[in-house]
N, C-alpha and C positions, 0 to 999 in steps of 0.2 A: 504494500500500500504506500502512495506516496503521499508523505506529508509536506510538501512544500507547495505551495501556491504561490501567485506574485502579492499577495499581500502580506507575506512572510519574509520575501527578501526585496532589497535594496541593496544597488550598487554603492561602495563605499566612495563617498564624499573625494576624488581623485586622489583613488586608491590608499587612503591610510589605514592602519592598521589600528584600531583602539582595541582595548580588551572589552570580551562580551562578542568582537567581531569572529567572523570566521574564513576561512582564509582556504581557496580550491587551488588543487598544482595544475597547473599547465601538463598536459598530455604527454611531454617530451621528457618529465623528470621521471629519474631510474631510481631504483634503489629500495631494500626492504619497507621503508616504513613511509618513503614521502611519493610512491608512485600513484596516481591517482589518489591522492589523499586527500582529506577536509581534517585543519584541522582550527578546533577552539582555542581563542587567543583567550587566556585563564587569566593573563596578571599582566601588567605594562605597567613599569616604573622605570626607574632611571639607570637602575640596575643592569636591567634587559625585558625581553622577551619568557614568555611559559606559555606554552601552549600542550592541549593533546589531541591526538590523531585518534578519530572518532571512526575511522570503517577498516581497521587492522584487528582482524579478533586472534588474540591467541585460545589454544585448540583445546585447552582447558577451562576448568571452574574456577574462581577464587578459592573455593575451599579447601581445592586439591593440591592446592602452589601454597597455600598462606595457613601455619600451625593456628590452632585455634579460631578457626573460621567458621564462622556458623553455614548449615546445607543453607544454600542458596539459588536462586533461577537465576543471577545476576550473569552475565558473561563477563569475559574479562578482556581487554582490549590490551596492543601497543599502544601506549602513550608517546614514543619515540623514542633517540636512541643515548637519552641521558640518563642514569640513575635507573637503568631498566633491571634493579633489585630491588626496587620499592614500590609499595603499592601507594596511588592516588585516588582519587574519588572527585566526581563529578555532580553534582545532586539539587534536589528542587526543596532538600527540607528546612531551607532556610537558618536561621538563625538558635532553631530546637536543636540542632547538633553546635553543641559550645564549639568554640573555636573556628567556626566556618567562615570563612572570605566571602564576600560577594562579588560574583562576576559581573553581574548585571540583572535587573531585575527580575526577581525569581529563581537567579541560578548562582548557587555557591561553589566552591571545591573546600577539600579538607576537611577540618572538625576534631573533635576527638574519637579516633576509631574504635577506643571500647565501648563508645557508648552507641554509635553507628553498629558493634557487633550486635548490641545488647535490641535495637531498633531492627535490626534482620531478624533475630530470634524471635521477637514478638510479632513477626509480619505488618511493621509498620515501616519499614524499609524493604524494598524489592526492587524489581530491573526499570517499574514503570518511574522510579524517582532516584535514582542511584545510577552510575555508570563508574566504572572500577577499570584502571588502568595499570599496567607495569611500563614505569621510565615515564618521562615526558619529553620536548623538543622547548627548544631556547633559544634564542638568537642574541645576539646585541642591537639596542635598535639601529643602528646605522649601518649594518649587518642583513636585516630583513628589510629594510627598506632599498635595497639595493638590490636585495631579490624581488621585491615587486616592480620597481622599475625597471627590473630585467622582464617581466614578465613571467615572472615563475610563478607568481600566485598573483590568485583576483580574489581581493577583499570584498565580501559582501558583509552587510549586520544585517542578522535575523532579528524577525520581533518576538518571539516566544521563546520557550523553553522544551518547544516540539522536538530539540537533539539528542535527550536523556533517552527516549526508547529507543533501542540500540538498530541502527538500519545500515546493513553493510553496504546497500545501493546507495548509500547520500550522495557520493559525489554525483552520479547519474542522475539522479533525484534535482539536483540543485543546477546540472548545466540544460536540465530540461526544460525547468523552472526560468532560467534567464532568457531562453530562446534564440533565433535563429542566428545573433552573435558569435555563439560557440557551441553551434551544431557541429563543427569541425573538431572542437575539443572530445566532445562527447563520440564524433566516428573514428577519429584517429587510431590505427590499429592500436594493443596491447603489445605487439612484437611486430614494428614497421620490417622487420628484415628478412621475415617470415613470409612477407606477398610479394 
C-alpha cells in the first residue's frame, strides 16, 4: 500500500536539508546501505549531520541481535554504516518515553530503552509507532550539502509521521509521488551493466 500522496511531500525549499527532512539517493549511488535509499535527517546541529536509512531491513528480529529484548513484531532496519553495534529507535511516543528528542512534530528518536523495553512488553509499543535500527549515517554539514548539490540526494519534508510503519518500497513510493520529474530515477536499471 502506498502511503505517500502529494499532500505529504514537498520539495525542499532549494534543496536544504533540515532535520525532520528526508532525503532520496539518486539512482546512480552504489553501495550497501545508500543504494536507493531514503533516509530520515534525525538531528542537525552544528556538530553534523544523523540520519537513518528507512528501507535496509536487516534479516533479523530485535530480539534475536539485542540480550534482553522483549518478542516483538518490530523489524529491524540498517540505520547506516556508523556505530552499526548499536541499536537506535525511531518513534511517535512522544515525550512518555523520558529522554526522547524531537525530530519534528510527532516524531522523536531515543528515550530510555528500559522503559521503551518495559512499553513492548505491555503492547503499548509495537512496529505501528517504533522503528529500531543498527548504526546510523552522519555527514558534516558542509559535507552533505555538497552531496546534494552534486545531486546525490533530493530533499523533500514530509508532513506526517506516515514513515514509522516500516515500507521497504518508500523510495518507489516517494519518486512516484513526485512525478514525471524522476520517472527516470524510478526506471533507471538496478544493475545498468547488466542491459
Amino acid at each position: 500500500m502506498k502511503i505517500f500522496n502529494k499532500d505529504f511531500l514537498e520539495i525542499s525549499n532549494q534543496g536544504k536539508c533540515e532535520q525532520g527532512a528526508l532525503m532520496i539517493a539518486e539512482p546512480f549511488m552504489v553501495g550497501r546501505f545508500f543504494s536507493r535509499a531514503v533516509v530520515l535527517v534525525a538531528e542537525k546541529t552544528e556538530k553534523g549531520i544523523v540520519g537513518f536509512v528507512l528501507n535496509k531491513v536487516v534479516p533479523y528480529k530485535a530480539p534475536a541481535l539485542i540480550d534482553d529484548f522483549p518478542d516483538s513484531d518490530c523489524d529491524l532496519f540498517y540505520g547506516g554504516p556508523l556505530d552499526n553495534d548499536r541499536l537506535f529507535y525511531v518513534h511517535t511516543l512522544g515525550d512518555i518515553l523520558e529522554g526522547s528528542v524531537q525530530i519534528s512534530e510527532g516524531l522523536y528518536w531515543g528515550g530510555s530503552l528500559d522503559e521503551l523495553k518495559n512499553m513492548l512488553r505491555q503492547g503499548y509499543a509495537n512496529a505501528s509507532n517504533v522503528r529500531f535500527f543498527l548504526g546510523y549515517s552522519g555527514w558534516a554539514e558542509e559535507q552533505l550539502n555538497d552531496e546534494i548539490e552534486m545531486n546525490n540526494w533530493k530533499v523533500i519534508n514530509p508532513n506526517t509521521t506516515a514513515i514509522i510503519p516500516p515500507n521497504v518500497n518508500i523510495w518507489d513510493d516517494i519518486l512516484t509521488s513526485l512525478g514525471e520529474p524522476y520517472s527516470h530515477w524510478k526506471n533507471f536499471p538496478r544493475h545498468p551493466s547488466l542491459n
